[in-house]
N, C-alpha and C positions, 0 to 999 in steps of 0.2 A: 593253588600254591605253586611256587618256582619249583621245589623239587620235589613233591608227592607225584607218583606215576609219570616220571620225566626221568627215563635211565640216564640219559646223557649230562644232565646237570646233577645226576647221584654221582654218576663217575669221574665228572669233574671235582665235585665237593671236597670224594675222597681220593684225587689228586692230590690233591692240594694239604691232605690232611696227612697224604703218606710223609710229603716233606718231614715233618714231626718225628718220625717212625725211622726216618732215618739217621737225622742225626744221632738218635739212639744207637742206634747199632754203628756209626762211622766212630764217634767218640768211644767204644767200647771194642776198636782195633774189629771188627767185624764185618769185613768189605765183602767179604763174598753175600753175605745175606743183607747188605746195604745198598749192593751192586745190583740183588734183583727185586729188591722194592723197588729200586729207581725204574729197571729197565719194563718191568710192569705197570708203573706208574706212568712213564712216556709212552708205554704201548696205549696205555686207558686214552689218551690225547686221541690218535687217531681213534680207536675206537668211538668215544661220544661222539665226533664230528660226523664221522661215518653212517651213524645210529640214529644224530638228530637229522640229517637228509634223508636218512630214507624212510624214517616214520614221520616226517614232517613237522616234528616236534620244534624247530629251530625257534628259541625264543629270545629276548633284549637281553632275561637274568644271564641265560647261555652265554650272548654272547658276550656277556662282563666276565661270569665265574668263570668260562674256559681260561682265557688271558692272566688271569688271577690265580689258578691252580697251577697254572706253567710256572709265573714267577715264585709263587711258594717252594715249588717241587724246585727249583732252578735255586734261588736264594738261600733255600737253608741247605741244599748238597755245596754249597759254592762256602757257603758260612763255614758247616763241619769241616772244611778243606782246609781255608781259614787259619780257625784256630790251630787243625793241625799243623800249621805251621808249612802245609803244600802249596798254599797262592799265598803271594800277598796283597793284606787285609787293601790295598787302596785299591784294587781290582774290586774287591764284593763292596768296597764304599761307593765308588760310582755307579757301576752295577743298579747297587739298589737304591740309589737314588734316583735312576735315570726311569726305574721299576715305579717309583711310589710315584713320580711327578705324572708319569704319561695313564698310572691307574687314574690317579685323583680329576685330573684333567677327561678322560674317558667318563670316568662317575661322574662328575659335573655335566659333561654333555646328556649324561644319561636322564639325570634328574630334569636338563631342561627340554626333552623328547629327541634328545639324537644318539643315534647307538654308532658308536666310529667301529666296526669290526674289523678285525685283526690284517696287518696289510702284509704284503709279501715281506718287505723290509724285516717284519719284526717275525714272521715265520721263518725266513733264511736266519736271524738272531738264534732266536730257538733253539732252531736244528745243528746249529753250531757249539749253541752252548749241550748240548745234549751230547755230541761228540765229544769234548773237552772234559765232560766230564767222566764220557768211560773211559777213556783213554786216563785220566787220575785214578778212576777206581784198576784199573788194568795195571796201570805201574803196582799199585797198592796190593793188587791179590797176585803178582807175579814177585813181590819181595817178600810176600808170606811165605812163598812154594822154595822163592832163588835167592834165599838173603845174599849173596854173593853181588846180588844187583845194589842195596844197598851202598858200597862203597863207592858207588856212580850216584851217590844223592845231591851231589851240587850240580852235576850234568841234567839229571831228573829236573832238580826243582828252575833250574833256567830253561830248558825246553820245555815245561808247562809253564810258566811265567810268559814263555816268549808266546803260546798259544794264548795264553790269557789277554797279552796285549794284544793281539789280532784280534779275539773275540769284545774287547774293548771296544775298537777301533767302528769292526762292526754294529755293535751295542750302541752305541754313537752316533753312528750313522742312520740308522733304526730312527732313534730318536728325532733326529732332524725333519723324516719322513713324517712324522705322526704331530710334531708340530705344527708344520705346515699343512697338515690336512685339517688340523684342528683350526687353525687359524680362521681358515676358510670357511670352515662350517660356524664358528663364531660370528665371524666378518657377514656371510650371507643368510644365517639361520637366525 
């Protein structure tokens, strides 16, 4: 089986399951304990990868489920944000469009024997989007401590917006990357 005695695709699974776990606690004003699912949940990232090299465990399901648990754990902190009214929603609609077209396309190469694993592009994505979002949760649990910051929330939510379109831009960019490698593997595979 893909994940019986395979740490690394258990801690990805539950990656990806923490996403769930959070939004619970962000929609319920609860950032300090939403802030460290997440930062737990991004630490589990390195940890699998770390864990399936050195036990040599690295498998196809891995290298799907990883990339899939980032985007859950990514998409639904990026959704609770969202709603809360801290990004705006056409930021997590591209986003996760950009998320479902480059999974579907990965699964399809998967089903016909080619595994695209994850390219720089979309780890520099990642690790950007993973700053962007403690830097949300960090405004958030420093207006619980300083409501006084609060009265700077049109400053807040345009200096996260403006990071959002960078992280965009990035996301975008990512995209492009992985097209064109798909292409390829289409075109000669």
């Amino acid at each position: 089986m893909y994940i019986k005695n395979n740490l690394p695709n258990i801690l990805s699974v539950l990656r990806g399951l923490l996403g769930f776990v959070i939004i619970y606690f962000i929609n319920r004003n609860n950032y300090i304990v939403a802030f460290t699912i997440f930062i737990i949940a991004a630490l589990s990232d390195y940890a699998d990868g770390y864990l399936a090299r050195k036990q040599k465990s690295v498998t196809a399901f891995g290298k799907i489920i990883d990339p899939i648990a980032d985007k859950l754990l990514i998409l639904t902190t990026l959704f609770s944000f969202t709603l809360k009214g801290f990004i705006l929603p056409i930021f997590i609609i591209i986003i996760g469009l950009r998320e479902v077209l480059i999974t579907v396309l990965r699964l399809y190469l998967l089903k016909n024997g080619a595994v695209l694993a994850a390219k720089d592009a979309g780890k520099i994505k990642t690790v950007l989007q993973i700053v962007v979002i403690i830097i949300i949760f960090s405004s958030r649990i420093l207006a619980n401590f300083y409501p006084a910051i609060l009265q700077y929330q049109g400053l807040l939510f345009n200096s996260i917006n403006f990071l959002m379109l960078i992280l965009l831009v990035v996301t975008l960019t990512s995209m492009l990357v992985y097209l064109k490698d798909i292409k390829e593997v289409i075109i000669n595979g």
